[in-house]
BAFI-3210 file (N, C-alpha, C; in Angstrom, 3 decimals, decimal comma, padded with zeros to 6 digits):
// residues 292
n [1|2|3|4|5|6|7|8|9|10|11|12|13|14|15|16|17|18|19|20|21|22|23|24|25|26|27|28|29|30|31|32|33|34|35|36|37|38|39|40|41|42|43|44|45|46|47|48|49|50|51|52|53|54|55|56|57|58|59|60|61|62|63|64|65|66|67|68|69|70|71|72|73|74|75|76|77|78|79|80|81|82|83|84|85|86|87|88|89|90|91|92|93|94|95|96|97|98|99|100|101|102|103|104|105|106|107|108|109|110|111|112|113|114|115|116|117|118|119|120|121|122|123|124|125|126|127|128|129|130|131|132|133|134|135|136|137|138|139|140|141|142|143|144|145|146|147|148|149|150|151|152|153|154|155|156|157|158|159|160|161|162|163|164|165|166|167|168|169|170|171|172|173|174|175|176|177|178|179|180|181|182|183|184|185|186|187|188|189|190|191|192|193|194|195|196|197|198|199|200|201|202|203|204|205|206|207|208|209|210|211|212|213|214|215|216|217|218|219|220|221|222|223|224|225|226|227|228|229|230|231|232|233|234|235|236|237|238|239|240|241|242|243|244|245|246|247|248|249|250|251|252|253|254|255|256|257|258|259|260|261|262|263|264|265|266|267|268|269|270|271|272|273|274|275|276|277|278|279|280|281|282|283|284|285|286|287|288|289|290|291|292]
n.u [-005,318|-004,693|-005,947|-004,384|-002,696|-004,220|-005,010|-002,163|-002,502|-004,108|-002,491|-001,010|-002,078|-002,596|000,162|001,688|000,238|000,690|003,633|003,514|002,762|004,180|006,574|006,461|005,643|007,689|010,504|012,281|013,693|014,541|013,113|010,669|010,133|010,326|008,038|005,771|006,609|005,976|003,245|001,670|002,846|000,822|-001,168|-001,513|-001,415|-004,286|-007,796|-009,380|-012,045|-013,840|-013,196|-014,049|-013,267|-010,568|-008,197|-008,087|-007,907|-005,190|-003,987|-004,006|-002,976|-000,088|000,137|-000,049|002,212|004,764|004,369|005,109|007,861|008,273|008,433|010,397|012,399|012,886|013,411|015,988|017,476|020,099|021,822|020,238|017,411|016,936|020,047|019,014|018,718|016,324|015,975|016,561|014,835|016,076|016,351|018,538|018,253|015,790|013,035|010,451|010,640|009,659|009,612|010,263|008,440|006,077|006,497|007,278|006,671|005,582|004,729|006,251|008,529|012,254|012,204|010,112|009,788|011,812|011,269|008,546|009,692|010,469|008,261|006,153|005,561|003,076|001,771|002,381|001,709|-000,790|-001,284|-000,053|-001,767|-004,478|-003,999|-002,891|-003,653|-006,437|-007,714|-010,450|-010,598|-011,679|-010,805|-008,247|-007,969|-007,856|-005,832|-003,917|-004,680|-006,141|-009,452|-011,696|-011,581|-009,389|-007,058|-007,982|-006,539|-004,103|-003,263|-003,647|-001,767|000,490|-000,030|000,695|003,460|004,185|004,126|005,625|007,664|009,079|007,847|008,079|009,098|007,484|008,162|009,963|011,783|012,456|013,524|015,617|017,516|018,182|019,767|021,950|023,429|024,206|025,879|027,420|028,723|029,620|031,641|033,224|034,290|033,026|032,488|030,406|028,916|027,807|026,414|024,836|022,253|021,291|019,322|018,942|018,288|018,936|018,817|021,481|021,945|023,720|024,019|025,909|025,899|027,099|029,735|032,158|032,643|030,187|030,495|028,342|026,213|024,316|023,674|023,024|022,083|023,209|026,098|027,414|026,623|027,336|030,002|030,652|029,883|031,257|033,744|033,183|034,377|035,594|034,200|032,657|033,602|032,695|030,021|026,330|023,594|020,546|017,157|015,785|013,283|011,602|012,222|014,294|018,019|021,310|023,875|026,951|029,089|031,204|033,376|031,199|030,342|027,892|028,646|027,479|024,177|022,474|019,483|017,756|015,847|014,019|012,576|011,041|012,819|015,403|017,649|016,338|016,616|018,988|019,397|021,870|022,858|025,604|025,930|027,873|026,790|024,101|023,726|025,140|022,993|020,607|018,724|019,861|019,075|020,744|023,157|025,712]
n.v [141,147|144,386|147,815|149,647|147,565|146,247|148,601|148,344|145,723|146,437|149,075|147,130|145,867|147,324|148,352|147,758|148,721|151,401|151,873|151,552|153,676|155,708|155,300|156,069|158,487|159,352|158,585|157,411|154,469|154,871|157,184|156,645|154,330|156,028|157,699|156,017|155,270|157,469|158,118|155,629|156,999|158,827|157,647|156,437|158,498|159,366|159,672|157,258|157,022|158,291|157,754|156,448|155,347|153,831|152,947|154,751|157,002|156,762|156,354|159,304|160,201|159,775|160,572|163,266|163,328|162,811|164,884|167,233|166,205|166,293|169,165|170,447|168,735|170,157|172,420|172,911|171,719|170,827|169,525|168,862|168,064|166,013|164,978|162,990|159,841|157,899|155,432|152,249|149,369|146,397|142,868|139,886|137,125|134,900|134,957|135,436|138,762|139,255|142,020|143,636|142,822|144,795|147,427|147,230|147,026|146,229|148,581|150,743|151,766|152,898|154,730|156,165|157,051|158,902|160,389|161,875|162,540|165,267|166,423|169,111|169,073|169,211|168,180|165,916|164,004|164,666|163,147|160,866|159,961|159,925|159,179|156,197|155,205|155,458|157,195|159,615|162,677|164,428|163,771|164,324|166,785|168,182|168,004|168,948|171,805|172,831|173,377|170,837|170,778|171,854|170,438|168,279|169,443|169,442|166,815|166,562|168,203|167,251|164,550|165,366|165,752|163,427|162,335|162,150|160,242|157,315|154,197|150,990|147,919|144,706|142,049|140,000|138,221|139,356|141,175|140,835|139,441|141,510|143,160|141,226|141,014|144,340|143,710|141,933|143,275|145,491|144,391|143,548|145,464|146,378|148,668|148,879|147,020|147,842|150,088|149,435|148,547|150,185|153,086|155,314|158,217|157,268|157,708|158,293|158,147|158,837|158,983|159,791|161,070|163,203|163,183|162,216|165,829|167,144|164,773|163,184|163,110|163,471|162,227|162,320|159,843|157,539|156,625|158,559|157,786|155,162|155,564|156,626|154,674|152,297|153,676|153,480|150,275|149,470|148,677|146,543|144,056|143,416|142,952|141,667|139,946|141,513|142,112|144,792|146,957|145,669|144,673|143,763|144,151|145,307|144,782|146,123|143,910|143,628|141,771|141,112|144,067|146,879|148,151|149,544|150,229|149,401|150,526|149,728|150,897|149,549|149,494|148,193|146,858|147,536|149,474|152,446|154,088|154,568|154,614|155,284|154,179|155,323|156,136|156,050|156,264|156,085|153,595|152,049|151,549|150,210|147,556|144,624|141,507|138,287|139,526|138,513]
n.w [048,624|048,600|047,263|045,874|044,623|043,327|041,503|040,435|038,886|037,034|035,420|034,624|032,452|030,688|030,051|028,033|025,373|026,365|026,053|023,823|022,387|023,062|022,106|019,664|019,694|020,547|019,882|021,263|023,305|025,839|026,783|026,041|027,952|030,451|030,201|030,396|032,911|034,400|033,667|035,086|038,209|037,897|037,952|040,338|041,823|041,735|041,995|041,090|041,010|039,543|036,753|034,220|031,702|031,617|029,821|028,100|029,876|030,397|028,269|027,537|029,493|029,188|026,429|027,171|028,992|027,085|025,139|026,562|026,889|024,415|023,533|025,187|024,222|021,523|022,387|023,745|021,338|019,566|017,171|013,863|012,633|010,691|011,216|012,808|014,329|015,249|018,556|017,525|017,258|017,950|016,816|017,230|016,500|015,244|016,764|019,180|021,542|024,907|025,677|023,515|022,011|022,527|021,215|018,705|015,630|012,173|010,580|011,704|010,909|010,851|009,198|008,774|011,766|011,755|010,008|011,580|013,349|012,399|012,412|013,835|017,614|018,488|015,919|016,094|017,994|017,265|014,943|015,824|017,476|016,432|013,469|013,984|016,293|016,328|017,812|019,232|017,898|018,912|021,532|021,126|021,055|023,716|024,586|022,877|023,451|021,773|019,706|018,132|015,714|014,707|015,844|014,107|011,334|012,466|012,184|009,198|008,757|009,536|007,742|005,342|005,062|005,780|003,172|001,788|002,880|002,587|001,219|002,173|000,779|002,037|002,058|003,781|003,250|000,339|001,250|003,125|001,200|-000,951|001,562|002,091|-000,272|-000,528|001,907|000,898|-001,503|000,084|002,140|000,062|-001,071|-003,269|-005,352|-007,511|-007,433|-004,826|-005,645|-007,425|-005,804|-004,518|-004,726|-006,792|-005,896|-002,921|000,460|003,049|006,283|009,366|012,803|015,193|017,402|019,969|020,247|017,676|017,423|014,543|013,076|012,777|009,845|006,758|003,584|000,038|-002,714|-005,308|-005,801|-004,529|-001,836|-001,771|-001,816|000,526|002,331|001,631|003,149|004,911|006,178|007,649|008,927|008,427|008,800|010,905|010,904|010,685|009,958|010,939|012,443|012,460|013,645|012,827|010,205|007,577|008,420|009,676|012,110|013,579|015,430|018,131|020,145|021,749|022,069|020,934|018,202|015,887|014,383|011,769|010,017|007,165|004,367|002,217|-001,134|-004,416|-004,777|-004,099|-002,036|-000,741|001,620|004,611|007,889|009,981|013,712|015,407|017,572|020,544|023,438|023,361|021,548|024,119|025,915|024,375|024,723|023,307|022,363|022,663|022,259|022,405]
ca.u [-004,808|-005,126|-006,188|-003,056|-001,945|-005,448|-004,691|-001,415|-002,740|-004,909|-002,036|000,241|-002,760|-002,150|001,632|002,545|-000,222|001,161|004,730|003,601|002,384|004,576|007,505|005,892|005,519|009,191|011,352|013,244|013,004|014,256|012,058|009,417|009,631|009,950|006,943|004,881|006,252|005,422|001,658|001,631|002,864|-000,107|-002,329|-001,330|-001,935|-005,508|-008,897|-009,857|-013,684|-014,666|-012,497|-014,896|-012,365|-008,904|-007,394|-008,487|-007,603|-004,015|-003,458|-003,971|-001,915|000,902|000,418|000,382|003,717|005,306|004,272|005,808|008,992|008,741|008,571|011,260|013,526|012,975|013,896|017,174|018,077|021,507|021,802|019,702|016,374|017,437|020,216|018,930|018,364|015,474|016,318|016,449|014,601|017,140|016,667|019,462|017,616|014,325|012,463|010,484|010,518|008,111|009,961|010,119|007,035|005,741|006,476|008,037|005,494|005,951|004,351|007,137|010,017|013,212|012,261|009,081|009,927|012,707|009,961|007,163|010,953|010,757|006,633|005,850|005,106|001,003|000,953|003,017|000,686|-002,539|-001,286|000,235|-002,714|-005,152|-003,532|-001,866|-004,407|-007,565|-008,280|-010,816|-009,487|-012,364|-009,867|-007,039|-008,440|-007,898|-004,289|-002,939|-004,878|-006,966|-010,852|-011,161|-011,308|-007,507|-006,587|-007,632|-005,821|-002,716|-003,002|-003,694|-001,055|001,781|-000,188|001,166|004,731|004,641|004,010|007,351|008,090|009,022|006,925|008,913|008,856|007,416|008,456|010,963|012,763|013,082|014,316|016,897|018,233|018,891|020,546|022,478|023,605|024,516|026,436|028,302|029,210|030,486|032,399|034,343|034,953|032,558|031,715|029,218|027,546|027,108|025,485|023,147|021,455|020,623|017,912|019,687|018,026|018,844|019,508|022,218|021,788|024,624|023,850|027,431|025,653|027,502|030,655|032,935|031,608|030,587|030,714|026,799|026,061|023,664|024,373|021,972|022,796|023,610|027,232|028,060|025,992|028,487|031,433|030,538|029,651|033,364|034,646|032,915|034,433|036,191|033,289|031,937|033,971|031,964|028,654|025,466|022,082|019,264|015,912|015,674|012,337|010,786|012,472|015,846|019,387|022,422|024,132|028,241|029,520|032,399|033,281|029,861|029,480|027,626|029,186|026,495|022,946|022,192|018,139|017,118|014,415|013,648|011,393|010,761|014,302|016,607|017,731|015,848|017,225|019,815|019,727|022,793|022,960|027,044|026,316|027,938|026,062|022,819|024,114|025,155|021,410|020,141|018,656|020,021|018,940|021,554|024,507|026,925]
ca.v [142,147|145,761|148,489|149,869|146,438|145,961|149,534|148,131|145,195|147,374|149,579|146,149|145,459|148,512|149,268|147,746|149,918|152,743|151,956|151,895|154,937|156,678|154,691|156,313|159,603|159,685|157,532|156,710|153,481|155,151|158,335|155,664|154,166|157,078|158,515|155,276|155,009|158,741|157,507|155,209|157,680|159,863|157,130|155,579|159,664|160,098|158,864|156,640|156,589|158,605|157,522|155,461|154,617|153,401|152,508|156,046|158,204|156,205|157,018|160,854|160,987|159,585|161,290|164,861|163,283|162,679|165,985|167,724|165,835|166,617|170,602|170,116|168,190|171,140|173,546|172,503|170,811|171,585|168,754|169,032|166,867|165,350|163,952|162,209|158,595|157,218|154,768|151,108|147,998|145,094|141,506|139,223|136,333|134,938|134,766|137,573|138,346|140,226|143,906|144,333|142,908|145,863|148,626|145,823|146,774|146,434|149,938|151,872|151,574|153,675|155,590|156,764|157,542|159,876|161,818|161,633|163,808|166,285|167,128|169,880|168,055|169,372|167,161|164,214|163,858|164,615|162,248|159,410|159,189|159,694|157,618|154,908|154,292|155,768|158,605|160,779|164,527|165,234|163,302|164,885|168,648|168,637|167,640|170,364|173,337|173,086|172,621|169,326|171,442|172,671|168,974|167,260|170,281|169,150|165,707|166,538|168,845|166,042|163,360|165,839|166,176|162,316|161,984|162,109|159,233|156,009|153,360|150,213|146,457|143,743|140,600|139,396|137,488|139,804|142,667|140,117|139,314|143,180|143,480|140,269|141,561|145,367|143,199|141,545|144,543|146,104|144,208|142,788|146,356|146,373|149,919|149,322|146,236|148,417|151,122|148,677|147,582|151,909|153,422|156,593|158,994|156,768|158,977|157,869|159,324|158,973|159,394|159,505|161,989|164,706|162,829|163,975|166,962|167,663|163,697|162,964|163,515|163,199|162,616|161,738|160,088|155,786|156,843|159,160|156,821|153,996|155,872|156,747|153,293|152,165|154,675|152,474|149,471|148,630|147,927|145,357|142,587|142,825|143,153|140,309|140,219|141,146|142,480|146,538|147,566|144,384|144,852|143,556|145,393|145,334|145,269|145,754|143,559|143,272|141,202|141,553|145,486|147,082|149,317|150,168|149,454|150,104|150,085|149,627|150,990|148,731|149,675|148,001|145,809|148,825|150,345|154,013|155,104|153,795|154,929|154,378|154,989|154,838|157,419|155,570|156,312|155,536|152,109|151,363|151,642|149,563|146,290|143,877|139,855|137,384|140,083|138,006]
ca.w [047,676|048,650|046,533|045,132|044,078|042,144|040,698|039,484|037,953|035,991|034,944|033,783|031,383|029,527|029,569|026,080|024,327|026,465|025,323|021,780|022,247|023,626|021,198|018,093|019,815|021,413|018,865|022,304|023,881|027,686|027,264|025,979|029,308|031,476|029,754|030,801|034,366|034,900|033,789|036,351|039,214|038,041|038,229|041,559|042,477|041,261|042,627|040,314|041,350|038,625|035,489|033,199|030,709|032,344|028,800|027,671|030,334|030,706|026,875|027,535|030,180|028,555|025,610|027,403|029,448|025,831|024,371|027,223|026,704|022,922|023,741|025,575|023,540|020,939|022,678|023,687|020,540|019,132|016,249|012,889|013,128|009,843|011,336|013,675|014,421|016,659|019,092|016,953|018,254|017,330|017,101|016,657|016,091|014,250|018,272|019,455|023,081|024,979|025,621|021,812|021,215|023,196|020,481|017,523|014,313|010,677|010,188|012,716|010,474|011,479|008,352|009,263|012,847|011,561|009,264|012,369|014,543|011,979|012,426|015,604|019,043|018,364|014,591|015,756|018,640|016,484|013,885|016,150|018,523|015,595|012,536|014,618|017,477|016,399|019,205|018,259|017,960|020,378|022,313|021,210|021,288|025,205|024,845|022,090|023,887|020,677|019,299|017,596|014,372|014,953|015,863|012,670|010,670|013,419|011,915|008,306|008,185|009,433|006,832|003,871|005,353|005,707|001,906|001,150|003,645|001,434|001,461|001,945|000,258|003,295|002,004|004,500|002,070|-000,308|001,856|003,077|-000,799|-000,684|002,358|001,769|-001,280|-000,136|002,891|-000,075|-001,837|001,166|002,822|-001,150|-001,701|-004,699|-005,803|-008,442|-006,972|-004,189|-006,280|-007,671|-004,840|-003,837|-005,746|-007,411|-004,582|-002,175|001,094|003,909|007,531|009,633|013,271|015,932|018,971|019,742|020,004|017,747|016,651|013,278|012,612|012,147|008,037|005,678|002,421|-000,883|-004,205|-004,981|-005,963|-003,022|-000,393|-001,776|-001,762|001,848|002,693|001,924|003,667|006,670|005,164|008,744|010,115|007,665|008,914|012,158|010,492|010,241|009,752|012,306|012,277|012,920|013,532|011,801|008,574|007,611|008,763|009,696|013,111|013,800|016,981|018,483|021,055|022,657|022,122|020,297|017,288|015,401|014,021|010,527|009,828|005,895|003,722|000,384|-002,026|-005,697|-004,644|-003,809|-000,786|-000,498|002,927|005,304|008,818|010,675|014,426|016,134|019,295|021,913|024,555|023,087|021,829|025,492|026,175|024,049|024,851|022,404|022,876|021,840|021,699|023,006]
c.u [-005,447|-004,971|-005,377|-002,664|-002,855|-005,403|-003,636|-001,210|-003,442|-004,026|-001,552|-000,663|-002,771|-000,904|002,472|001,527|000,490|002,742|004,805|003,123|003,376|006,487|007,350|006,072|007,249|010,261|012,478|012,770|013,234|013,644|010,458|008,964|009,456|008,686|005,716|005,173|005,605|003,763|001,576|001,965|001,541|-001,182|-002,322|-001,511|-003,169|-006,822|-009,598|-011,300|-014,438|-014,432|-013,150|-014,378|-010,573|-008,072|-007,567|-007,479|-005,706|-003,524|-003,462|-002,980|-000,320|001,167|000,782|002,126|004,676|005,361|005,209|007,514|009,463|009,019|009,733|012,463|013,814|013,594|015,452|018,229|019,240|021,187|020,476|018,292|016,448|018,707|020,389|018,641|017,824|016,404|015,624|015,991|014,971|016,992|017,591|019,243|016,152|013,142|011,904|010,499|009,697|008,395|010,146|009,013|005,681|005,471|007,369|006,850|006,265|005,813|005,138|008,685|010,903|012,826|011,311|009,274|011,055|012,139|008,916|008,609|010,857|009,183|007,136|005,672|003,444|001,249|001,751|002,336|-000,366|-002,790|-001,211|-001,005|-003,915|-005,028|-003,367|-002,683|-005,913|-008,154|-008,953|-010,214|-010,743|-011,432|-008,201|-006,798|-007,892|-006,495|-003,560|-003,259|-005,689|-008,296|-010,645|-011,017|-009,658|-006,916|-006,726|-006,816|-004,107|-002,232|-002,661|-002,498|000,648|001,255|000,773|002,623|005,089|004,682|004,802|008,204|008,409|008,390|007,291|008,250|008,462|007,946|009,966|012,463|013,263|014,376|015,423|017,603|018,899|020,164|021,777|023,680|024,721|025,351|027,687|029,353|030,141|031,465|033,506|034,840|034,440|032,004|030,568|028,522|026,884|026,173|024,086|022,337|020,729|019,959|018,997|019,587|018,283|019,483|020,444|022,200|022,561|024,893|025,070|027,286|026,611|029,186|031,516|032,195|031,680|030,481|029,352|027,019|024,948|023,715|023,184|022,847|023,010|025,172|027,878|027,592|027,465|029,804|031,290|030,625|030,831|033,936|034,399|033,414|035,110|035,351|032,730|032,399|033,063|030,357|027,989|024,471|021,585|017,875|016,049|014,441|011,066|011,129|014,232|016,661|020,403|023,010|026,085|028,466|031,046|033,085|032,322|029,578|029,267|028,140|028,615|024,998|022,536|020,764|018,271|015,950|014,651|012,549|011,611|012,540|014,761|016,326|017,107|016,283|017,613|020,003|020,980|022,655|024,705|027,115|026,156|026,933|024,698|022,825|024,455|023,682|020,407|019,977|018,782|019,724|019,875|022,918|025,549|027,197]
c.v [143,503|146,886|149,201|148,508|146,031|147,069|148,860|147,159|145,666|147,796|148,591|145,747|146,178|149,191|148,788|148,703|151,331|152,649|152,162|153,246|156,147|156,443|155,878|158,065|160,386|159,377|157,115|156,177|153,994|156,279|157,529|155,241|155,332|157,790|157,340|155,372|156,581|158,836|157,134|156,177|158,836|159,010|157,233|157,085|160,077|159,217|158,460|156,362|157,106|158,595|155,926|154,758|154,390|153,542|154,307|157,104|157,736|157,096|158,933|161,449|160,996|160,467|163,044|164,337|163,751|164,055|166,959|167,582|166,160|168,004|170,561|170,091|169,059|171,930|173,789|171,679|171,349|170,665|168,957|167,602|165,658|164,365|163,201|160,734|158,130|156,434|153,415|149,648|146,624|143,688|140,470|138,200|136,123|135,036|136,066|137,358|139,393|141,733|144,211|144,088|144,153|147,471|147,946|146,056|147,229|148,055|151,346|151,588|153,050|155,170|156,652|157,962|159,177|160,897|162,341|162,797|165,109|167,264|168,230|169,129|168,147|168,037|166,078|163,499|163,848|163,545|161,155|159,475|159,098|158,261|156,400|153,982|155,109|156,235|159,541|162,243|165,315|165,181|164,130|166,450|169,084|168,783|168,743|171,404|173,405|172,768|171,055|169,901|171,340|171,280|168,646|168,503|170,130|168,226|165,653|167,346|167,489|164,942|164,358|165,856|164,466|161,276|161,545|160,892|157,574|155,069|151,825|148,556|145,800|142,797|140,328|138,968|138,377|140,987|141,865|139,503|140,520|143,249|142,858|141,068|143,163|144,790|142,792|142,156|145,393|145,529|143,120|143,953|146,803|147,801|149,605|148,249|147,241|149,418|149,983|148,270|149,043|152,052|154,878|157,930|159,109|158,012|158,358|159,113|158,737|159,505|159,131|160,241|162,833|164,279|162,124|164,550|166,995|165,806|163,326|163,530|162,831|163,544|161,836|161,166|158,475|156,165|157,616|158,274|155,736|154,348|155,927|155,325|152,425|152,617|153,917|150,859|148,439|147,840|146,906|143,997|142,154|143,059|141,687|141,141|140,525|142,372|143,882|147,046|146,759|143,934|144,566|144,102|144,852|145,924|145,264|145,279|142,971|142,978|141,246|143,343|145,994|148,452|150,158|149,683|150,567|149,498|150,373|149,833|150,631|149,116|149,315|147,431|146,498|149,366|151,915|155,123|154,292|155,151|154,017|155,091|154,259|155,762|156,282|154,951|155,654|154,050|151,412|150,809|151,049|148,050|145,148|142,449|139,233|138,221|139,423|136,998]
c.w [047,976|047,113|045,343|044,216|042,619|041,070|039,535|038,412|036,951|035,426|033,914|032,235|030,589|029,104|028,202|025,370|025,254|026,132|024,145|021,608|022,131|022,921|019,972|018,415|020,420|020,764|020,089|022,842|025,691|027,446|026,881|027,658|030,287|031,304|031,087|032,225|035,285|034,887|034,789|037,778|039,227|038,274|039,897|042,458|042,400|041,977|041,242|040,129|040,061|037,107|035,073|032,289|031,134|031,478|028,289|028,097|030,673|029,420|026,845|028,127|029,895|027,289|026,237|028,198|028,219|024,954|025,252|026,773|024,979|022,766|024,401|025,756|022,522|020,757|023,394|022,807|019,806|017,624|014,988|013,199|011,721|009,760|012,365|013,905|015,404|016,899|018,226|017,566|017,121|017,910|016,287|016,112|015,717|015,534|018,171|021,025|023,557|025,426|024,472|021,287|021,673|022,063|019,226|016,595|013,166|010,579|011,190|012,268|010,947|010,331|008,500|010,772|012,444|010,805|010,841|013,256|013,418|012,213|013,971|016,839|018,558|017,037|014,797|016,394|018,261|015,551|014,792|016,452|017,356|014,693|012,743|015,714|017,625|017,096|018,252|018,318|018,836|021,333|022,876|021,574|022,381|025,285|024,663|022,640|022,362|020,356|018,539|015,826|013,899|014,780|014,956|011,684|011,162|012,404|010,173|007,660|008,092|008,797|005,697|004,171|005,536|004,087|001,302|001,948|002,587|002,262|001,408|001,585|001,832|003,085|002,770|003,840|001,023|000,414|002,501|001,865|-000,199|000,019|002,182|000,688|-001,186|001,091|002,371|-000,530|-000,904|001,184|001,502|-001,849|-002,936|-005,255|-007,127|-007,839|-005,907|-005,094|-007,185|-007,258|-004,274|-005,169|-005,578|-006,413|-003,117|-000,811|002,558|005,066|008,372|011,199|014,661|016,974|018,739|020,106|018,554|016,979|015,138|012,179|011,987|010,499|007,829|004,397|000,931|-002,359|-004,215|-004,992|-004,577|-001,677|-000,481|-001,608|-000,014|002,828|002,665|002,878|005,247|006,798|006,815|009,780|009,964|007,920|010,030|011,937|010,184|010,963|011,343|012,026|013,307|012,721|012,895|010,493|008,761|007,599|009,188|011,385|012,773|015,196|016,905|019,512|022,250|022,818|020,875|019,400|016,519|014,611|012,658|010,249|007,647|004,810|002,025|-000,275|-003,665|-005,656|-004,633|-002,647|-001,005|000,706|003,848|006,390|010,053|012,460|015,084|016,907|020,081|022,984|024,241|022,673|022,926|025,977|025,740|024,592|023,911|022,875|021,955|021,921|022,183|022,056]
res [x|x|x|x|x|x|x|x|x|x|x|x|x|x|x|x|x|x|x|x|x|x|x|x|x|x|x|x|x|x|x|x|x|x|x|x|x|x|x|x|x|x|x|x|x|x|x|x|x|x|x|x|x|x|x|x|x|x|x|x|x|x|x|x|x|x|x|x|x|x|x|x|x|x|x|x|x|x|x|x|x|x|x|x|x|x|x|x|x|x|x|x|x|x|x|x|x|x|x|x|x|x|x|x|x|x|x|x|x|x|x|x|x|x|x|x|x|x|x|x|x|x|x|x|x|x|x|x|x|x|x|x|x|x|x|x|x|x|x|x|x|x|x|x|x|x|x|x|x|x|x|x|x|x|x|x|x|x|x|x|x|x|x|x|x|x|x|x|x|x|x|x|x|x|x|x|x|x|x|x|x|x|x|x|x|x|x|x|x|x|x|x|x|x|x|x|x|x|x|x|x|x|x|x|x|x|x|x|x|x|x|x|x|x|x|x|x|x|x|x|x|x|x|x|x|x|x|x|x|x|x|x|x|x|x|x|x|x|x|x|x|x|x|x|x|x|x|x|x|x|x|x|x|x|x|x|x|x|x|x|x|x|x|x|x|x|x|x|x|x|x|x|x|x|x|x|x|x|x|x|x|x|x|x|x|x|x|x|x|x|x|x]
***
């Protein structure tokens, strides 16, 4: 085994924490990867003789890849960051397998991730690598172009902007009742069951890419979500359960493709926020297990 090869077993031992990393910091599962394999090309470029911490200096470099790509994505962004919809990690069945178990945590719901796209690139970076994977902000200082002062003020500023993030029910079981339930409603045409299953605030996000224009929405309210939610009513025949992000949801299939992936946020037995994503292209892209 030559040297390179021993490098790359080193790298393989760290590319699910650098996917989760770089998951949380990207809400896309192919700029997730491209982030990590661009790590790796910087490793497999560097003289490793004097890097003391492998797991360390891997996580930096990924994170500055990721921040890059978040400046970026910014600055060419046409679409509203509200309505957007990370990229959804969908399992069809109760199994896990090991490319979702890679960046697959309770605490990275679709809901979150879609607050964590609205922070700056500096406080999503100060927060993820802080909050999420315990980097000190000495750590992080080097990254933003900032003291470590500046950095925890990065982080503290995207904790107060995540305040407002709902805080969702875990119990498995229950959050499948819900869904169950709101699945019911749908697809029997029920306007008030549906409204009883949304929490009065409840907020519907609505994400269709840039094909056709003008189609993406977001809309707030249990009564207008449900009226809306009808209005999707064609899709409900091809709808069943599956696990979005760890938490119970809603996929549409149809004859093996995928139509759309609806993620779920429950809190105190009521839906609180329903992210839908139906952009094409980005559903092509997805790795679904079982879709057939």
């Amino acid at each position: 085994m030559n040297e390179n090869d021993v490098l790359a077993q080193q790298f393989e031992t760290h590319r699910r924490h650098l996917r989760a990393v770089a998951y949380r910091m990207l809400g896309s599962l192919t700029e997730a990867e491209d982030a990590v394999q661009e790590s790796w090309l910087r490793l497999s470029r560097t003289d490793t003789d004097s890097v003391e911490n492998l797991g360390g200096w891997l996580t930096t470099v990924v994170a500055r890849v990721c921040l890059n790509m978040l400046q970026s994505r910014r600055s060419r962004r046409e679409e509203p960051l509200d309505l957007q919809v990370p990229d959804p990690i969908v399992t069809l069945s109760d199994g896990s397998y090991p490319e979702q178990e890679a960046v697959l945590a309770d605490s990275v719901g679709l809901a979150l991730l879609v607050v964590l796209g609205t922070l700056t690139p500096s406080e999503r970076l100060a927060f993820v690598l802080h909050d999420m994977f315990a980097v000190p902000f000495e750590d992080i200082a080097p990254i933003v172009e900032r003291s470590p002062a500046a950095a925890r003020q990065l982080a503290s500023r995207a904790r107060r902007r995540l305040q407002g993030a709902p805080v969702p029910d875990t119990d498995p079981v229950r959050q499948r009742a819900v869904v169950d339930a709101f699945l019911a409603a749908a697809r029997g045409g029920d306007f008030d069951a549906l409204v009883a299953v949304l929490d009065p605030d409840v907020v519907l996000r609505a994400d269709t890419g840039a094909l056709p224009p003008g189609a993406s929405t977001m809309v707030r309210g249990a009564e207008t979500v449900a009226g809306r939610v009808l209005g999707y009513a064609r899709l409900a025949r091809f709808a069943q359960p599956a696990l979005v992000n760890g938490a119970a949801g809603v996929v549409a299939i149809s004859e093996g493709q995928l139509l759309s992936v609806m993620g779920v946020t429950i809190r105190q037995g009521t839906i609180v926020e329903i992210d839908i994503l139906a952009d094409r292209e980005r559903l092509a892209g997805l790795v679904v297990e079982n879709l057939d």
